[in-house]
GULUM-368363 format. One record per residue (C-alpha): residue in one letter; x, y, z. Coordinates in steps of 0.05 Angstrom, whole numbers, padded with zeros to 5 digits, always signed. Layout:
# GULUM-368363
AXYZ...
This chain:
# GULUM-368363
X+01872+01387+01790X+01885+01322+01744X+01897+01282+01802X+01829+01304+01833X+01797+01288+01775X+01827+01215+01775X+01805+01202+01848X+01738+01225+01834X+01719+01185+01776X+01761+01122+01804X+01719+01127+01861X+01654+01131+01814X+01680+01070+01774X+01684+01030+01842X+01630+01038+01866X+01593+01033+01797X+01586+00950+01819X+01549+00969+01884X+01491+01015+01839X+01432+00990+01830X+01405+00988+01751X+01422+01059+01719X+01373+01112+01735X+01381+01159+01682X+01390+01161+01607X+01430+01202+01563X+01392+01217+01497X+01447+01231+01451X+01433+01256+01370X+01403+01211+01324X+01349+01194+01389X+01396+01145+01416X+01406+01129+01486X+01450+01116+01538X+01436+01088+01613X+01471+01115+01661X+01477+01125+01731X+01462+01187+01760X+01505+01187+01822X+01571+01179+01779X+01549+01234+01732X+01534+01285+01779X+01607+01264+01815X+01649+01280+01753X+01610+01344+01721X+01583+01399+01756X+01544+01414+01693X+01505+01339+01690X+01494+01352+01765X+01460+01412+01755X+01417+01379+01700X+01408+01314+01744X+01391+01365+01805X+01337+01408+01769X+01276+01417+01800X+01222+01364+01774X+01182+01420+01739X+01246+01426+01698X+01261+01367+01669X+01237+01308+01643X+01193+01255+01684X+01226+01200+01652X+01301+01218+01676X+01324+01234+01605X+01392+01274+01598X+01406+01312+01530X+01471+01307+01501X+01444+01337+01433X+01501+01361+01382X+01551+01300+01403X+01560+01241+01357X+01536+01179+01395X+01596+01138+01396X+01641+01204+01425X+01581+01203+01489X+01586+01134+01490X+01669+01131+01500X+01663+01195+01561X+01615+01139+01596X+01653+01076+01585X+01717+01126+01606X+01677+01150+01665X+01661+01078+01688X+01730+01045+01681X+01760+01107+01716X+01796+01140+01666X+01835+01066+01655X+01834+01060+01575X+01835+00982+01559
């Protein structure tokens, strides 16, 4: 399962340089935010594709993704480590 897990999110983090501008941000506690791109999300978590899937009526116009309960700078890491596919500099 690890190894599906690496292929995924490599695959994410290359073609992170082909994405347009993130289309999504993740509002983490303290009201901070994070952009992000919605396509690698929804590739490495079931969960944020669900929330990134929800029916307009359901969410937020403005693309906002709560990560409420999680200390900024631990959201922050899981999207740098989601980018660089899982390669820790």
């Amino acid at each position: 399962m690890e190894d599906s897990i690496h292929i995924s999110t490599s695959a994410a983090a290359t073609s992170a340089s082909e994405l347009p501008e993130p289309d999504v941000q993740i509002l983490t506690s303290g009201g901070l935010r994070i952009p992000a791109h919605s396509s690698i999300l929804a590739i490495v978590s079931p969960v944020l594709e669900n929330i990134i899937d929800r029916p307009v009526e359901h969410r937020s116009s403005e693309r906002l993704i709560p990560i409420l309960g999680v200390p900024y700078d631990a959201v922050s890491a899981f999207i740098f480590f989601i980018k660089k596919g899982n390669k820790i500099p």
